[in-house]
Every structure is written in structure tokens, then in C-alpha cells.
C-alpha positions in Angstrom: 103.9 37.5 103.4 103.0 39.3 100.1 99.1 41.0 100.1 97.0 40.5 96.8 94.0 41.9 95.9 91.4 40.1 94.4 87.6 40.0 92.1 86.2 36.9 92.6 82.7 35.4 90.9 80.4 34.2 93.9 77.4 32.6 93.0 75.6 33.5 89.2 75.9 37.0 89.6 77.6 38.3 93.0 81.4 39.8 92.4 83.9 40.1 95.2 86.8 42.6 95.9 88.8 41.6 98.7 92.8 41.4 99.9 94.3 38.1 101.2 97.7 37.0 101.8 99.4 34.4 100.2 102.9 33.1 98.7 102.5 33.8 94.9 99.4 34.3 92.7 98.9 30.3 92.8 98.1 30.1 96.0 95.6 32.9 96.0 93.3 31.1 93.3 93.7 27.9 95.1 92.1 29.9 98.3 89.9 31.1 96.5 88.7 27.9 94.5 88.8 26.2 97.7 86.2 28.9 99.0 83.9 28.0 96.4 85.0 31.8 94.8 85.5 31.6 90.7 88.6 34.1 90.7 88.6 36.8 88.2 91.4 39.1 88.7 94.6 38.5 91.3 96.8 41.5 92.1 100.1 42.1 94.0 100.1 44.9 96.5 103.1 44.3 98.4 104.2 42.7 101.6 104.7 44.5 105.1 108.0 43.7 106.0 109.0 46.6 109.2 106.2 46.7 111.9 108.4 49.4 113.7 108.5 52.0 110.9 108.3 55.6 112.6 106.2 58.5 112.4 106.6 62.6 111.9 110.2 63.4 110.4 110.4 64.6 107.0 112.2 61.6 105.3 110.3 58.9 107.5 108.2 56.5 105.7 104.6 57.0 107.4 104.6 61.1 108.9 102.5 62.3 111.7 99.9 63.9 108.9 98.9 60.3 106.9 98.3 58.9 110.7 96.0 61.9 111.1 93.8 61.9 107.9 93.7 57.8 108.2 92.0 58.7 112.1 89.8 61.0 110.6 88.4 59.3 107.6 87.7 56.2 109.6 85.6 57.7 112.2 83.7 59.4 109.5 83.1 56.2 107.7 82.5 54.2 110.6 79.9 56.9 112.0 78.4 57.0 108.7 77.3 53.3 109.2 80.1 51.8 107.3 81.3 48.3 108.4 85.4 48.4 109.7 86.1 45.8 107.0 84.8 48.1 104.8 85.8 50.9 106.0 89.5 49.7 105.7 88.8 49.0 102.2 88.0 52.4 101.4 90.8 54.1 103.4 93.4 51.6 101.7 92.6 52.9 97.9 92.7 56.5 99.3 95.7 56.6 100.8 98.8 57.7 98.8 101.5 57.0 101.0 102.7 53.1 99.8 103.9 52.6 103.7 100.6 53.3 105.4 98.7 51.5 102.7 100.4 48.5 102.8 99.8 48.3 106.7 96.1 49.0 105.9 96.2 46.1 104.1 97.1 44.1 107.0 95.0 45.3 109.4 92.3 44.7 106.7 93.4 41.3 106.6 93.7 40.7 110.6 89.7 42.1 110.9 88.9 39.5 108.2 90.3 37.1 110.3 88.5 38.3 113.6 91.0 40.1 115.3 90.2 43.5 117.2 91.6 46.6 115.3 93.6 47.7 118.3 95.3 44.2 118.8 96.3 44.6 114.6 97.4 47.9 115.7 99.4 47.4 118.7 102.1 45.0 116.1 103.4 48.8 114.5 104.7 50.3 117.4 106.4 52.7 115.2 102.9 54.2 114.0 100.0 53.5 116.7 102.0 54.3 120.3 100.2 52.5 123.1 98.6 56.2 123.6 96.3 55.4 120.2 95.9 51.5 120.6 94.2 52.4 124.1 91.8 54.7 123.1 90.8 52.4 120.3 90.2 49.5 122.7 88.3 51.5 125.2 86.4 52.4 121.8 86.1 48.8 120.8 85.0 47.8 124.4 82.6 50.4 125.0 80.9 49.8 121.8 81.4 54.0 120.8 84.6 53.5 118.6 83.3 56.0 116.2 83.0 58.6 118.8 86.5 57.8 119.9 88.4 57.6 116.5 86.2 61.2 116.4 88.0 62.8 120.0 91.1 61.0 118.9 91.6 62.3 115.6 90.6 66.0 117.0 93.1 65.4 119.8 96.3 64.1 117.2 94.9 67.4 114.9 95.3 69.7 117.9 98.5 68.4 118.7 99.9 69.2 115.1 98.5 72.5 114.7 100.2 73.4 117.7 103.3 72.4 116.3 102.9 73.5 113.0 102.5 77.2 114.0 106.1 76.7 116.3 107.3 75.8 113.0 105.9 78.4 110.7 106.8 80.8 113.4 110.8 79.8 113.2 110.7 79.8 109.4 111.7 83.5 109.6 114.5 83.6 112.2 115.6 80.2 110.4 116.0 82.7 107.4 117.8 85.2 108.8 120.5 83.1 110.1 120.7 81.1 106.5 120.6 84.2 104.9 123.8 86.0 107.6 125.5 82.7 107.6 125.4 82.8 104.0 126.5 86.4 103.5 129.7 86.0 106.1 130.9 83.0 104.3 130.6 84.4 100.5 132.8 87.3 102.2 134.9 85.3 104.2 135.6 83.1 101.1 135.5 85.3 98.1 135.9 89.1 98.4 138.2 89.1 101.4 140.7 86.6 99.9 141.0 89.2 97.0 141.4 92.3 99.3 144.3 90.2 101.0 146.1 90.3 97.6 145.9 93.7 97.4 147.0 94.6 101.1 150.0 92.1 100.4 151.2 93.8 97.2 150.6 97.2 98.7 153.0 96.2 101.4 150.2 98.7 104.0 150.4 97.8 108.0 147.3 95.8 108.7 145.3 96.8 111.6 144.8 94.0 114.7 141.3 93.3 113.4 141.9 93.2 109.9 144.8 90.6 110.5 142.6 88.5 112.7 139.9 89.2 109.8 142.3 87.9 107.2 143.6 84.8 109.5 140.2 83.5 109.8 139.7 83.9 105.7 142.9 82.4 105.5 141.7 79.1 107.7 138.1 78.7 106.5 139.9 78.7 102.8 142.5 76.4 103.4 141.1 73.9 106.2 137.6 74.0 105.9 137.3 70.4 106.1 139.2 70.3 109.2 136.9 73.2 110.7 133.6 71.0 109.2 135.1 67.9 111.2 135.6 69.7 114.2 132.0 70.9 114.3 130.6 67.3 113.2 132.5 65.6 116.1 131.2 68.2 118.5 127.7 67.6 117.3 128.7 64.2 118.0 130.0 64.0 121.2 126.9 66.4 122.2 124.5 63.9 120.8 126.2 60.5 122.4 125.7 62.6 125.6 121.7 62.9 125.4 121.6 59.0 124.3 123.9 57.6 127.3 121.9 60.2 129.6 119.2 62.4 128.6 118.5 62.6 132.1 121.6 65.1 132.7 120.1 67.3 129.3 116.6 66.9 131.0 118.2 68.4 134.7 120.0 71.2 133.0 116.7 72.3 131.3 114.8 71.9 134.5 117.6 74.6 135.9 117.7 77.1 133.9 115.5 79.8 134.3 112.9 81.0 131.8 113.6 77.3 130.0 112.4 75.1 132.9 109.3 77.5 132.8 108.4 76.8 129.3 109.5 72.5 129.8 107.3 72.4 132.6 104.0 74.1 130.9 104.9 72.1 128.1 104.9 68.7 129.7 102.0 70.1 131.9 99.7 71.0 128.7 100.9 66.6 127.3 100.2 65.0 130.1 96.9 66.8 131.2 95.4 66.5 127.5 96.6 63.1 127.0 95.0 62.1 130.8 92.2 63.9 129.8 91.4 62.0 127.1 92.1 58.4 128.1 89.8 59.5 131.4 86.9 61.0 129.0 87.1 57.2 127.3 86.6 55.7 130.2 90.2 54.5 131.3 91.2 53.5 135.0 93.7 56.8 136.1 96.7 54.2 137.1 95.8 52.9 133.5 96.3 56.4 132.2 98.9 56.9 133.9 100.9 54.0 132.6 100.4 54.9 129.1 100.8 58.7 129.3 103.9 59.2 131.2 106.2 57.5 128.4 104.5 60.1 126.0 106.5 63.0 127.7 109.5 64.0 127.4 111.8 65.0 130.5 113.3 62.0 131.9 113.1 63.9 135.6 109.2 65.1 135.4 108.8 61.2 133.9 110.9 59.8 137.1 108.5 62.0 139.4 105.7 60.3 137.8 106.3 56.9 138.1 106.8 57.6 141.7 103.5 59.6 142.1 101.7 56.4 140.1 103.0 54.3 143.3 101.1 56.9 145.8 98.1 56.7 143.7 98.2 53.1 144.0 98.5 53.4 147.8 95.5 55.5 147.8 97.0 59.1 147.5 94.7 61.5 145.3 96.3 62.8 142.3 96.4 66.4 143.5 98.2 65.1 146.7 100.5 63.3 144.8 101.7 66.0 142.4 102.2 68.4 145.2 104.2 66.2 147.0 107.0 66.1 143.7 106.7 69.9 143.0 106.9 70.0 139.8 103.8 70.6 138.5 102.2 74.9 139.0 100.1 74.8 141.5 97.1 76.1 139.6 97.5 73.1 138.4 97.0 70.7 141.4 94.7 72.9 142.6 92.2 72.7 139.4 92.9 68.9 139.7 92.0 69.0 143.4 88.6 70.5 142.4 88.2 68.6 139.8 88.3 65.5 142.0 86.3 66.5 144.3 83.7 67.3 141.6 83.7 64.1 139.9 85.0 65.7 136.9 88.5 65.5 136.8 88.3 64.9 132.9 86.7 67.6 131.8 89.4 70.3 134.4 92.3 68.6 132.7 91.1 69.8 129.3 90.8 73.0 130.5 94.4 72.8 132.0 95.5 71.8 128.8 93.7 74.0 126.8 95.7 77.1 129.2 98.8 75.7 129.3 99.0 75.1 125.5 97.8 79.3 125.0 100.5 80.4 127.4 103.4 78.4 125.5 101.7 79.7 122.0 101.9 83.1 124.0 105.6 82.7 125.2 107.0 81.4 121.7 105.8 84.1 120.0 107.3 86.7 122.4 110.7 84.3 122.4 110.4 84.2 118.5 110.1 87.9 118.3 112.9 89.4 120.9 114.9 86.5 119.0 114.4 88.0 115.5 116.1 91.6 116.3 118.7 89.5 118.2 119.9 87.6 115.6 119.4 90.3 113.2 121.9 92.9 115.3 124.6 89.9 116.0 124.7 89.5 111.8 125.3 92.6 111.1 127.7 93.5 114.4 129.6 90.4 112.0 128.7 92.2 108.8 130.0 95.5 110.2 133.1 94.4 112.0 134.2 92.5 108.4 133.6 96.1 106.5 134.9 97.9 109.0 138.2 95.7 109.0 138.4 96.0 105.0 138.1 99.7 105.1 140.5 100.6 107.5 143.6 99.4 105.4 142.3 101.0 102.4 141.9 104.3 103.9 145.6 104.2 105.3 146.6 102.7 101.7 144.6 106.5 100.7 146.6 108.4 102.8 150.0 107.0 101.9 149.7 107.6 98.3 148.0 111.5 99.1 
């Protein structure tokens, strides 16, 4: 249903600014006149039609960073002393992006109508996972949802920060290969083409590398699009595997060495922040547990957790429990363990999280910079063997004519 925005007169001298749903601009004044409100201006903001849209690619409609600022600014406002309602007022003209404005719209609406902000939330799957919608209600029912908006957006901050440097520290191997893939086809597709034309007229012997050199020239020019398919259908095939089965994907990673290190920190440092945080707001563990293991990622460590959920049910402690699947570190069950037996098993989870997040900064970096001179040396081995193979001919076309 289409969203309007309205000023109406209320009483001699009171003015109203409010949003309401309706089915054209008629029915809005004949709400509002109904209400005893004299209306002065109507406006149409739009309608939310997809309560599934998704979150954090580059070309999706709402992205990981709008989610994050909207989190932050309401906490402030809401700790500032600022009414929800309100408070969703304000957010709504600051936001830019049409997608997430027209959702704050809604949920605008739903508080108007007296429904809890994490019930309006849980309709747009796509945008507040389960993971958000239950530390708002724990907010809500706790009466401390400014505190929690507070720890949540530092938490969804965190999160992105950590992926933003991964990213900013690919940008230059990302550039190298652009740059060497670039180079090898400009070659393969320009100057060696040319050089063939002169070996042919010449009538010189062509070395073993130079033919194989001039074949592949010969192919890239004159079936590209066959090559281009082959690679797209590969790409394919590889991606319909991980949808039918991630699980097999998520198995392979789990056994190969140096890669099931860095999966298994990785899922370590999600899940112990995530339980962290839901514990700190005063979530049951099984709770927790229910809404953080569809957060991670590897089907098998997911699989292990489920069953450890059904020993913690039985009465099994959570350190017992992970040992028993072994795939967790065991500094890590054993700072759980403590932390149990302490009483505070929320506050040794963020510290798990806060280490195991460090060591996979740590490790990408050192990945990211063995993998630079890598890539650099395989370019140019590419680069050289293509010069070399050009050369050769025409130092034997040198020696014919001396």
C-alpha cells in the first residue's frame, strides 16, 4: 500500500507531520478529516513492495553500510531522549538510500499503530537477520534498547571494518593480476598476430615454443568466444556444485591444510562474538545458539553445532560439548570452560573473538603479501616466456640474412 506524508492543522494553532498509508491522496484526507485533522499538505513517498530485499553487494538495493549508520543514529536519538516514533521520523528524512527509506516508513507506520520495532523488523528478512531482530527484542524487553542499538551498532561496525581492510588489502594483488592479464592479452591479440606475419613471409623455422606461442594467438583471435563459453560453463558447473551441496565445498576446506586453519578461526571469531553479544543482552544460551549458528558459514562446523545444541539441552556444558565435536581450538574450550565456571562466559567470548579476529587480520596480511611476489613472478615467467618466444625467430631470421 502506497506511504504519504502529511501536515495536518490540529486544533487553532497545533501543525502535524506524520506518514500514513492509504490507496490514493483521497483517502488520506478522508483519514485525516475523519481524525478531526484539517489537512494541509498530502505527499506520496512510495510503497514497499519486496520485504526480502538483501543486504552488502555492491548493486543490492539496501548495503551492509545504510543498515549500519540507520543502527547508529537511532541509538543516539533514542539515548538522547527522543521518542521511537520520532526517532523514525528523523532517520527517514536522513536517509538517502530510496530502499531503506521507504522501509522506515513502514516501520514508522507499524510503531504508530503499536507494534514492537523488532516484530516490524522481523517482516524484512533480507535486511534485519533474526541475529538483529533479537537483540532489539531483548532491548525492547529489558527496557535498555538504547544501550543495545549502542553494542549492536558497534558490533555490525566491527564486523565491517574487519572486512573492509580484507578488501583494501586485495585491491593490490587484484591489480596486479588485471594489470598481467591485461598485458598478456594486448600481446596475445595484437603484437604477436603481426610478428606471425612476418615469420610467415620470411619463411624462418619456428622454434617449439614460438609455435605453441603463435597457436594460442591464433585460437584466442579466432575463437575467443568459444574459449569465453568454455570458461562461463565451468564457472557454472562449479557454482551449481556449491548450491546442490555446499557441504562437499565446506569438507574440502575443512581438509586442506593452512585453509581449514584460517575457516575454523574465522567461524570461531562469528560465532564467539555473535554469542557474546546475544549473552551480554541477556539471551538464554540455547536461544543464542539457535540464532547464531545459521549466521556461519561452513555447513560441517554448522552440522556440529546443531548437534552440540542437543547436548546442551541434555544438560552438557558448552565447553564439554565443543570438545566432544573437535572442531573448535582448544584455547578455545578451555577459555569457555573458565568462563563458565566464573559466571562470565560473555565477557571470555569477547575476548575469544577479539583474538581470533587479530590472528586472521595477522594471517591475511602475511597470505596477501607472499601472494603479491607470487603473482608478480608467475606474470612475468608469462611475460618472459612470450618475449623470449618472439625473439628467438628473429635472431635466427638475423643470422640467415648475415
Amino acid at each position: 500500500m502506497p506511504l504519504f506524508t502529511y501536515r495536518a492543522k490540529k486544533g487553532p494553532s497545533e501543525i502535524i507531520t506524520d506518514t500514513i498509508d492509504a490507496e490514493n491522496k483521497e483517502d488520506v484526507i478522508n483519514k485525516l478529516t475523519h481524525e478531526g485533522l484539517f489537512p494541509l499538505s498530502v505527499k506520496l513517498e512510495g510503497a514497499v513492495k519486496d520485504k526480502n530485499i538483501g543486504t552488502g553487494g555492491w548493486f543490492s538495493r539496501v548495503k551492509t553500510r545504510d543498515i549500519n549508520t540507520m543502527t547508529r543514529q537511532l541509538s543516539s536519538l533514542l539515548k538522547a531522549g527522543v521518542p521511537l516514533l520520532k526517532a523514525l521520523h528523523i532517520i527517514t528524512d536522513q536517509t538517502e538510500n530510496p530502499h531503506l527509506r521507504n522501509i522506515i516508513l513502514d516501520l514508522s507506520i507499524q510503531a504508530k499503530q503499536g507494534q514492537m520495532l523488532s516484530t516490524s523488523m522481523s517482516r524484512y528478512t533480507g535486511i534485519f537477520p533474526p541475529f538483529y531482530t533479537a537483540i532489539i527484542k531483548s532491548g525492547e524487553d529489558s527496557g535498555a534498547l538504547p544501550e543495545m542499538l549502542i553494542r549492536l551498532a558497534d558490533y555490525r561496525e566491527n564486523t565491517e571494518d574487519i572486512k573492509s581492510r580484507i578488501r583494501a588489502a586485495l585491491a593490490y594483488p587484484i591489480f596486479v593480476v588485471v594489470f598481467g592479464l591485461s598485458t598478456i592479452v594486448f600481446m596475445m591479440t595484437v603484437i604477436i598476430p603481426k610478428m606471425q606475419l612476418v615469420f610467415d613471409n620470411s619463411k624462418t623455422p619456428l622454434p617449439w615454443n614460438t609455435k605453441i606461442l603463435m597457436g594460442a594467438s591464433y585460437a584466442l583471435n579466432h575463437y575467443w568466444y568459444w574459449i569465453f563459453a568454455a570458461i562461463f560453463i565451468v564457472l557454472l558447473i562449479i557454482r551449481g556444485i556449491v548450491m546442490i551441496d555446499k557441504k562437499i565445498v565446506d569438507k574440502i576446506k575443512l581438509g586442506v591444510p593452512f585453509i581449514n586453519t584460517f575457516v575454523k578461526k574465522s567461524e570461531s571469531a562469528k560465532f564467539a562474538r555473535t554469542t557474546g553479544l546475544l549473552l551480554n543482552n541477556g539471551i538464554p544460551i540455547l536461544s543464542a545458539m539457535d540464532i547464531v549458528i545459521p549466521t556461519l558459514s561452513s555447513e560441517p562446523i554448522k552440522e556440529a553445532l546443531k548437534k552440540m545444541t542437543n547436548e546442551l539441552r541434555a544438560g552438557q556444558s558448552l565447553a564439554n560439548s565443543m570438545r566432544n565435536i573437535k572442531l573448535f581450538f582448544p584455547f578455545m574450550t578451555n577459555m569457555i570452560a573458565v568462563g563458565e565456571e566464573g559466571g562470565h562466559l560473555d565477557e571470555v567470548l569477547e575476548e575469544v573473538a577479539t583474538f581470533y579476529e587479530r590472528e586472521i587480520t595477522e594471517a591475511t596480511k602475511i597470505a596477501l603479501a607472499l601472494l603479491e611476489p607470487i603473482l608478480i613472478v608467475v606474470i612475468a615467467m608469462i611475460v618472459g616466456f612470450m618475449v623470449i618466444s618472439i625473439l628467438l625467430p628473429i635472431l635466427q631470421m638475423g643470422g640467415m640474412i648475415q
